[in-house]
C-alpha positions as CSV (number, residue, x, y, z in Angstrom):
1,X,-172.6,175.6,-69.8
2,X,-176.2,174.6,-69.6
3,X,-177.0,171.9,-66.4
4,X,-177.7,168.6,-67.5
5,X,-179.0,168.8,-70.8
6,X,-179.3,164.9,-71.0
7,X,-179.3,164.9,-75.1
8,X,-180.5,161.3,-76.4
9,X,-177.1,159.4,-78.1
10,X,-177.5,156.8,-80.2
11,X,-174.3,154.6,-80.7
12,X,-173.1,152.4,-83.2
13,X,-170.6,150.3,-81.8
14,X,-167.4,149.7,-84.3
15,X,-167.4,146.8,-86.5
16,X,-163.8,145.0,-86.4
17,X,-161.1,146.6,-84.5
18,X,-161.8,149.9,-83.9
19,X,-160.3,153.0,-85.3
20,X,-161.7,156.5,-83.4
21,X,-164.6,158.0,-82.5
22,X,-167.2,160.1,-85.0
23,X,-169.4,162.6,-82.7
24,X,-172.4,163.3,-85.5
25,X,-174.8,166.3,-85.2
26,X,-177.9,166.0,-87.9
27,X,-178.9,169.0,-89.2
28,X,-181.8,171.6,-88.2
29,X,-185.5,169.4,-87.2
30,X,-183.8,166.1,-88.5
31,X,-182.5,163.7,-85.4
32,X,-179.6,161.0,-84.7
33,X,-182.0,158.3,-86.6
34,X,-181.7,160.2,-90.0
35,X,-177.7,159.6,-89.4
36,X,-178.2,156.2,-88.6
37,X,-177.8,154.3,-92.4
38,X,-174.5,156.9,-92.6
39,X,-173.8,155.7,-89.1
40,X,-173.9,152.0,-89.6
41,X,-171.6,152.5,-92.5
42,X,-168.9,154.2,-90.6
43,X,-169.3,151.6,-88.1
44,X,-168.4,149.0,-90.5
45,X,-165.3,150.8,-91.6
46,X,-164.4,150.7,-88.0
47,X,-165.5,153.6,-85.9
48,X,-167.8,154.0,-83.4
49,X,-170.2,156.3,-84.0
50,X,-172.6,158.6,-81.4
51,X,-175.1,160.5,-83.3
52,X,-176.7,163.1,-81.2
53,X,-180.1,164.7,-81.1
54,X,-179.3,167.9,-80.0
55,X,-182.0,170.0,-77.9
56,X,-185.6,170.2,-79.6
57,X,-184.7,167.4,-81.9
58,X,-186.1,164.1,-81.2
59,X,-185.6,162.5,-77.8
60,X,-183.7,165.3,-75.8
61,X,-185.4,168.0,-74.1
62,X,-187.4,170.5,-75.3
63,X,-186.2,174.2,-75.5
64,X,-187.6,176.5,-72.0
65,X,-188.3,179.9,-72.6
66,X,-185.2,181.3,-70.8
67,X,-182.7,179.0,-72.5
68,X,-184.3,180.7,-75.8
69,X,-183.6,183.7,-74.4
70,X,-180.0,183.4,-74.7
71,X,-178.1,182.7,-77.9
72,X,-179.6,179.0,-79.1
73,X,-176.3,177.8,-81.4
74,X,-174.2,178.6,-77.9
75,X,-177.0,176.4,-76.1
76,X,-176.2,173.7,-78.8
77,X,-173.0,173.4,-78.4
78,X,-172.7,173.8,-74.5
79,X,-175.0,170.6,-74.1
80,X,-173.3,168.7,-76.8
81,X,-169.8,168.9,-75.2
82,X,-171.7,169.0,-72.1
83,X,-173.1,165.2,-73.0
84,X,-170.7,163.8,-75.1
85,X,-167.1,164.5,-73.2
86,X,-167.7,161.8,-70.8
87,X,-168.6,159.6,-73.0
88,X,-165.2,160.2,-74.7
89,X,-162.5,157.4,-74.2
90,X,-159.1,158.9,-75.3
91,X,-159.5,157.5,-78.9
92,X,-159.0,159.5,-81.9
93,X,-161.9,161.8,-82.4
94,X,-163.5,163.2,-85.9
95,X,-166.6,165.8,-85.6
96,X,-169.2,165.6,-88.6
97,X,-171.7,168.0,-89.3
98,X,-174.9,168.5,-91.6
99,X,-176.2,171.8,-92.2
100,X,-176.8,173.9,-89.2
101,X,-175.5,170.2,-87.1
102,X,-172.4,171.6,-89.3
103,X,-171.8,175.0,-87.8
104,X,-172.7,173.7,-84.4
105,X,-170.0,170.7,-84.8
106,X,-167.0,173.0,-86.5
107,X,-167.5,175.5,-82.9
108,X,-167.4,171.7,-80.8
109,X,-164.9,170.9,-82.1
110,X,-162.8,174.3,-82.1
111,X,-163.7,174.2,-78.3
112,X,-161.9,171.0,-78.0
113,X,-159.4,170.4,-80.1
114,X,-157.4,168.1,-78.1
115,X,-156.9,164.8,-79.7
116,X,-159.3,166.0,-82.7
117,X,-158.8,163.8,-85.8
118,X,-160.3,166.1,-88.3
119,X,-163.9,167.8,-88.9
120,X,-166.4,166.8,-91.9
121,X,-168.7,169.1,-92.8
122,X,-172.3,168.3,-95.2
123,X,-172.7,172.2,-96.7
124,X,-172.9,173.5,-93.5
125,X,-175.1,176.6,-92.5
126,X,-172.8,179.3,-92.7
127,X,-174.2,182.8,-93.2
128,X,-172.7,185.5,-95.5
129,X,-172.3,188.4,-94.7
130,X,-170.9,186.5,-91.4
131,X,-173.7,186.3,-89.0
132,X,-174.7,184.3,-86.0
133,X,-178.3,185.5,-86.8
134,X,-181.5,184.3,-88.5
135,X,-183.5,186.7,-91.0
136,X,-186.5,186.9,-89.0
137,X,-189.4,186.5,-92.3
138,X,-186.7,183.1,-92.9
139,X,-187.4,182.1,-89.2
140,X,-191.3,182.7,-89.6
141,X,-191.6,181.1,-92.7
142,X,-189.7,177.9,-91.6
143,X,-192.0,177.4,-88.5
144,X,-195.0,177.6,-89.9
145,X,-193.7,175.2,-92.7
146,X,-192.7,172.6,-90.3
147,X,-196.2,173.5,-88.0
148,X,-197.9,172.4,-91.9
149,X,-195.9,169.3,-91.6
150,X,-196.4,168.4,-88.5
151,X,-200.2,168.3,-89.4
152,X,-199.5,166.2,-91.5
153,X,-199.8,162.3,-91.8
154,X,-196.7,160.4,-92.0
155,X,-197.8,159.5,-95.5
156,X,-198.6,162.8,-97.0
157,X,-195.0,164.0,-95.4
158,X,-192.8,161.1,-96.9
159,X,-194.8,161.6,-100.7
160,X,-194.3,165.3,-100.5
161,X,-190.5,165.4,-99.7
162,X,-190.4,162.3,-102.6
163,X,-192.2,164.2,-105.2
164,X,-189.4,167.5,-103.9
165,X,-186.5,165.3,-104.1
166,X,-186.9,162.1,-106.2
167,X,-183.6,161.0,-105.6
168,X,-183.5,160.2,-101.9
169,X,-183.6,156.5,-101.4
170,X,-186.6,155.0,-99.9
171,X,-184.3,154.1,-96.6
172,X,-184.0,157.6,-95.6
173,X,-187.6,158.7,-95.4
174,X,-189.4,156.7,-91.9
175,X,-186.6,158.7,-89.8
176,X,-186.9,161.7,-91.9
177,X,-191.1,162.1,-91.3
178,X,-190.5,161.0,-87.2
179,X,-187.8,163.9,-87.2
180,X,-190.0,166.1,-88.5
181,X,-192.7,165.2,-86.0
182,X,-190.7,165.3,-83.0
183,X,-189.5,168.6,-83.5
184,X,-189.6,171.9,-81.5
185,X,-190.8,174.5,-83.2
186,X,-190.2,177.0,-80.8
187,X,-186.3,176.6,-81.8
188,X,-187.0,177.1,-85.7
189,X,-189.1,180.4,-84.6
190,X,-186.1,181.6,-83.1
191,X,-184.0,180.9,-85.7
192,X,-180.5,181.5,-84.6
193,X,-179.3,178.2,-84.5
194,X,-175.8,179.3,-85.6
195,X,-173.1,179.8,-83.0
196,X,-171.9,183.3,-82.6
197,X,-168.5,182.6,-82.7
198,X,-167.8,183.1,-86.6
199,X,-167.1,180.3,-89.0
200,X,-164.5,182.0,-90.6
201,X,-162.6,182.3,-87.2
202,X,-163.3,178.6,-86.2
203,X,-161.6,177.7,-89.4
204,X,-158.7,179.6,-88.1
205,X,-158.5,178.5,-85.4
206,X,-158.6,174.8,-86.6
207,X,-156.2,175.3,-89.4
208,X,-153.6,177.1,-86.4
209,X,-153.9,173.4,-84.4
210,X,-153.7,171.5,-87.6
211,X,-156.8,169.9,-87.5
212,X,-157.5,168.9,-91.0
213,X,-161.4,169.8,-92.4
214,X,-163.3,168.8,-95.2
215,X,-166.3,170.8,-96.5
216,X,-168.7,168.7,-98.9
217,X,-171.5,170.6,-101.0
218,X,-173.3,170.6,-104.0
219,X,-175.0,172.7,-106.5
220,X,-178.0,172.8,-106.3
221,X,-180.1,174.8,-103.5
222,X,-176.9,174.7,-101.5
223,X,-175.7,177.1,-98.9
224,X,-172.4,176.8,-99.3
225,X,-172.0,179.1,-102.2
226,X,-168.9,179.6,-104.5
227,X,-168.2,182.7,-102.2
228,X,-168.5,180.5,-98.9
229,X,-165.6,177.8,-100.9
230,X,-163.3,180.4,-101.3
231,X,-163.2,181.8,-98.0
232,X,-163.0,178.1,-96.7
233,X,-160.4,177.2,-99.0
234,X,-158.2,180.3,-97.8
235,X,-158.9,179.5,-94.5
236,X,-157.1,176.2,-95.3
237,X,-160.3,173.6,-95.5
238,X,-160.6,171.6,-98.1
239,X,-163.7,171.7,-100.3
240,X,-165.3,169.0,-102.4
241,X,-168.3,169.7,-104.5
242,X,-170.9,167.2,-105.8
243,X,-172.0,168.2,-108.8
244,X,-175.6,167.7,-109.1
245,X,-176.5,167.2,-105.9
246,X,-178.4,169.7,-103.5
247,X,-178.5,170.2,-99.5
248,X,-178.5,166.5,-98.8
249,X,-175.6,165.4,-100.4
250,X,-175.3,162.6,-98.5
251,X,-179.1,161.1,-99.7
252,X,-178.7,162.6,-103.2
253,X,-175.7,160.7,-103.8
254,X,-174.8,158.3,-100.9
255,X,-172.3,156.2,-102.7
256,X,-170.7,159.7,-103.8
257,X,-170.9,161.0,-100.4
258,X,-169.3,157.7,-98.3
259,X,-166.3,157.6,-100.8
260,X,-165.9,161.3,-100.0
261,X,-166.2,160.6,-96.2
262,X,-164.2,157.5,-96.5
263,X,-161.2,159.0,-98.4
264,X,-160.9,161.7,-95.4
265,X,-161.4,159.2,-92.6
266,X,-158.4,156.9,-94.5
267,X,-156.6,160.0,-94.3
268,X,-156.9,161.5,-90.9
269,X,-157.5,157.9,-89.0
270,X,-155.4,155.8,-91.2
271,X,-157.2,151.9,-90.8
272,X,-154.5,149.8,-88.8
């Protein structure tokens, strides 16, 4: 475990009586605010919500030379149970995960499983073949795309990603450009953001505990590909796919996405 990682937590208290708790991890250089419209929503439907900024997004700490010296993803998830367990209060408890925040919340929560309500997953970065690691050129390539961004105004970086993905509502994009700013890029140069413990064994092992799991994805620029489902779906996850929307499911069709999200909550936390 790493000592004190003192991650930033943003909570959304639960709106009504209160159902469980949703630990939510955003994906790679995005940050807790960028859940936070998702957030609020599940708050209303009862939950409290902590959305996390995990190391190098941000609020928390920056990534040290050393700690990059060891495996990142294992980093990750160390200071996210390392944060958020005693925040825990005995309620029951759903993971959910976007992209690489995806492969890092399916190993949380196949850490601790105990009282675990189910895990949602937003096409999570999974690799094929199964790999913990990043293709170096990818890892290159990504930092000195977010270094370009970075240099950018907060202007030119919300009309780029608009003219990229027209559908993302207007909402989404102040958190989305400050995510971008505040990130470390010394964690995209390293690349290997994904746990080393493989996603097809963490399905496993959450399918031999019963925890339920939902995959959501889309077709378009996705990475979980028609290979990835079947795997998943033999491994015992379910697997919904958008049609039509990309990466960001959840901004390319939000209505689509919370009725998803809300269907598996009602199942796993049934509403008092």
């Amino acid at each position: 475990m790493t000592e004190s990682p003192e991650l930033y937590v943003e909570e959304h208290a639960p709106i009504g009586g209160r159902r469980g708790t949703i630990i939510a991890v955003p994906g790679l250089a995005e940050s807790a605010g960028t859940l936070r419209i998702t957030a609020q929503h599940w708050a209303e439907s009862g939950f409290r919500v902590l959305s996390v900024d995990p190391r190098g997004h941000g609020l928390s700490p920056r990534w040290t030379p050393e700690l990059l010296l060891r495996h990142p993803g294992d980093v990750i998830v160390d200071d996210l149970i390392d944060t958020l367990t005693p925040l825990l209060e005995g309620d029951p408890l759903v993971f959910f995960g976007h992209s690489a925040g995806g492969s890092v919340a399916a190993a949380a929560a196949a850490a601790e499983p105990s009282g675990l309500a189910g895990v949602l997953l937003e096409d999570p970065f999974w690799r094929l073949p199964v790999t913990p690691h990043q293709d170096r050129q990818v890892a290159v390539d990504a930092a000195a795309s977010l270094e370009r961004q970075q240099a950018m105004t907060d202007a030119e970086r919300r009309a780029e990603i608009t003219a990229r993905f027209p559908r993302w509502p207007l909402d989404e994009l102040e958190e989305w450009s400050l995510a971008k700013q505040r990130m470390d890029v010394s964690l995209v140069l390293n690349g290997d953001v994904i746990p080393t413990r493989a996603w097809t064994t963490l399905l496993s092992d959450l399918a031999e505990a019963s925890v339920p799991v939902r995959i959501v994805t889309g077709t378009l620029a996705i990475g979980i590909t028609a290979d990835h489902r079947a795997i998943a779906r033999s491994l015992g996850a379910d697997v919904t796919v958008v049609d039509g929307a990309s990466h960001f499911i959840r901004r390319d069709a939000r209505d689509r996405f919370h009725t998803i999200a809300n269907d598996f909550f009602d199942r796993v936390v049934p509403a008092p």
